[in-house]
C-alpha positions as CSV (number, residue, x, y, z in Angstrom):
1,X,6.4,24.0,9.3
2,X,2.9,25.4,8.8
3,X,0.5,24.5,11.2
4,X,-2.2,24.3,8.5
5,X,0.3,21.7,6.7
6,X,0.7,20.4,10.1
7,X,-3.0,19.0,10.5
8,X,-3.2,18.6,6.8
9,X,-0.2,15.6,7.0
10,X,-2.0,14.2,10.2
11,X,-5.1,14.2,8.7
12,X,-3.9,11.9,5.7
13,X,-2.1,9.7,8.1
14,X,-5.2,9.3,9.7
15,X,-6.7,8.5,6.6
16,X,-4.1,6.3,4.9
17,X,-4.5,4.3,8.2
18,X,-8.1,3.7,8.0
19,X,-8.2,2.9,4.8
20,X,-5.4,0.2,5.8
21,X,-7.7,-1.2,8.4
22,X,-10.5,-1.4,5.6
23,X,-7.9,-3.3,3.7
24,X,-7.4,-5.6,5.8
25,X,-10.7,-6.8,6.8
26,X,-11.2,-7.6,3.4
27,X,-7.8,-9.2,2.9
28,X,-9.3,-11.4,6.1
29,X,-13.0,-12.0,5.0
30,X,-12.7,-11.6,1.1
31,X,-14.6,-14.4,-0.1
32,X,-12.6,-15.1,-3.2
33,X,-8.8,-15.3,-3.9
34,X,-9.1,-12.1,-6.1
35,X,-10.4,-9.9,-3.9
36,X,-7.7,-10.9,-1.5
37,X,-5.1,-10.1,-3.8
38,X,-6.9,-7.1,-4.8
39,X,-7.0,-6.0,-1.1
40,X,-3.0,-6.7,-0.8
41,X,-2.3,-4.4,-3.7
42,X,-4.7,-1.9,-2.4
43,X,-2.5,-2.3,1.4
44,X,0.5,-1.8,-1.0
45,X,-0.5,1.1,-2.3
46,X,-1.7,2.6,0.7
47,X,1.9,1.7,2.8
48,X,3.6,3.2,-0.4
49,X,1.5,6.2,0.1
50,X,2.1,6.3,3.9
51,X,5.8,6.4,3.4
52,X,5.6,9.7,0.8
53,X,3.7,11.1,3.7
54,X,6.1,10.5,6.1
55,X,8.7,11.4,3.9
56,X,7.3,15.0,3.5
57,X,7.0,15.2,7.9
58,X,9.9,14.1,8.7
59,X,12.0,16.0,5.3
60,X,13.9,12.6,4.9
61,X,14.7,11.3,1.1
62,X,15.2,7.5,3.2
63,X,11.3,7.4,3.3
64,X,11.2,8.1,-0.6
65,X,13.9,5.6,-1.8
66,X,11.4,3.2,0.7
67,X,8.5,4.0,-1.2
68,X,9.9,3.1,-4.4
69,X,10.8,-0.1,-3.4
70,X,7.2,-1.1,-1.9
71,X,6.0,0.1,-5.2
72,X,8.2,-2.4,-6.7
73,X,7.3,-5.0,-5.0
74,X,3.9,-4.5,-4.8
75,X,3.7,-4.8,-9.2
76,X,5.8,-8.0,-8.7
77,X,4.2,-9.7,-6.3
78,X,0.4,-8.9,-8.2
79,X,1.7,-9.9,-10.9
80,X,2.8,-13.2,-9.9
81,X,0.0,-13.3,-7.7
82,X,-2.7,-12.7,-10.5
83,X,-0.9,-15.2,-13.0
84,X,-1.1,-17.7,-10.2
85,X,-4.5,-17.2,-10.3
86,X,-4.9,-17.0,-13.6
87,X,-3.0,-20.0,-14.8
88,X,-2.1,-22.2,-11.7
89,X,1.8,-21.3,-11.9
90,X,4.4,-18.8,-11.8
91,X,7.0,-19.8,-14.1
92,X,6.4,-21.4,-17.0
């Protein structure tokens, strides 16, 4: 591997990680349910992209089939998190 690839992939874990941790402070201190659930889709998206970047380290397809299924998740559960929200229920 490149060592200029190297420090690039650290430097986005490094990243991905801090913008995590500003995730969840406001997942913690959000004053309203929706920017709680805005927070849990952002940590979503930023554990989906942690596992791509992971995936491209450590050359294994395991961390890709893993961040398909956190990006599935993560539309489910906003969705029924926002309808919740929205309408007081899940299923009709």
């Amino acid at each position: 591997m490149n060592p200029w690839f190297y420090w690039v992939l650290m430097a986005s874990l490094v990243m991905l990680l801090a913008a995590m941790g500003c995730s969840v402070l406001r997942l913690l201190k959000g004053p309203h349910a929706q920017d709680r659930v805005l927070a849990l889709d952002c940590m979503y998206l930023n554990g989906m992209l942690l596992a791509l970047v992971l995936g491209i380290h450590y050359g294994s397809s395991t961390y890709f089939e893993g961040a398909l299924l956190i990006a599935l998740f993560s539309f489910v559960g906003t969705t029924a998190m926002a309808k919740f929200l929205l309408r007081g229920e899940v299923i009709e």
